[in-house]
C-alpha positions in Angstrom: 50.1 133.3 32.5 53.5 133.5 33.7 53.2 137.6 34.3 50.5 136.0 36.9 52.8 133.9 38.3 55.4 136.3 38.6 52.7 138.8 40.2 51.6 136.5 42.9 55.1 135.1 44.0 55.7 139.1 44.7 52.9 139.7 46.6 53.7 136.5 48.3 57.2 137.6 49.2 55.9 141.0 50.2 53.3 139.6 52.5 56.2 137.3 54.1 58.1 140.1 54.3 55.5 142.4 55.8 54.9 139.1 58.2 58.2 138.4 59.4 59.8 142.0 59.6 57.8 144.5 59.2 55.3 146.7 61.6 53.4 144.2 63.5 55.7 141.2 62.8 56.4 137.9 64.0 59.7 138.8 65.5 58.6 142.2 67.0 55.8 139.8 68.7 58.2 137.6 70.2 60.1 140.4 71.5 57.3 142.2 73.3 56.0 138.8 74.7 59.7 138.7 76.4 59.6 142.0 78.0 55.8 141.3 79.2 57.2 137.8 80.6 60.1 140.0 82.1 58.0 143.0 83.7 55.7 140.3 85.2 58.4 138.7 87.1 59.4 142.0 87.9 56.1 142.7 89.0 56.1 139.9 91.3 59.3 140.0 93.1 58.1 143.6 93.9 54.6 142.5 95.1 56.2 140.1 97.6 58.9 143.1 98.8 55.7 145.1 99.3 53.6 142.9 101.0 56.7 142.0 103.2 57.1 145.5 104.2 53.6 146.5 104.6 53.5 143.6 107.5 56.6 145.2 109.0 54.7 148.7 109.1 51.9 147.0 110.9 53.8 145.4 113.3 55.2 148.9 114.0 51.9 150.2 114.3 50.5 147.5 116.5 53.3 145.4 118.5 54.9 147.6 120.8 57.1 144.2 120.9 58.4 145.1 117.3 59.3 148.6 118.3 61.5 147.2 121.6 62.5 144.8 119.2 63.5 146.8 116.8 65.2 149.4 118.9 67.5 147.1 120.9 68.7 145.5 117.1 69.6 148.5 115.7 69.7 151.3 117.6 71.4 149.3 121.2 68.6 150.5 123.7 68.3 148.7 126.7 65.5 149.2 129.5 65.6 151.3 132.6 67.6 148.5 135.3 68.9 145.9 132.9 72.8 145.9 132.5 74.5 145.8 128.9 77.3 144.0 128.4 79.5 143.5 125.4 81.2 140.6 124.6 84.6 141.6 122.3 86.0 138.7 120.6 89.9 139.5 120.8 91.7 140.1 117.1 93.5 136.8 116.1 97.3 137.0 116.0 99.7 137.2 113.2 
């Protein structure tokens, strides 16, 4: 009787063992669950950076308003006629 015992407490230890650290256990689920939790915000903060520059390239594509927007921002064009003037803010003294 108490060979029985002793039988079925080790295959009760090995099946705890086998549930909390072995292939397929408890802890290698939680870890997995945090990297899917992770990728997904991932994921997201990516869709939304995509989405925001797929509507810039259609504005580029379709508001010539974008483009002269654009251009004057970052590249200083000005139109045929208009006058450019730059505004210097002097260095403060020491």
């Amino acid at each position: 009787m108490r060979l029985g015992f002793a039988i079925l407490g080790l295959m009760l230890l090995a099946l705890q063992y086998q549930l909390w650290v072995g292939d397929g256990s408890q802890a290698e689920v939680w870890a997995l669950t945090n990297a899917i939790d992770s990728q997904s915000r991932e994921n997201a903060a990516l869709r939304e950076r995509n989405q925001a520059l797929a509507a810039e390239v259609n504005d580029l594509k379709t508001a010539e308003e974008a483009i002269e927007e654009r251009a004057r921002l970052e590249l200083g064009m000005i139109r045929e006629g208009e006058t450019f003037y730059r505004v210097v803010e002097p260095l403060p003294s020491r």
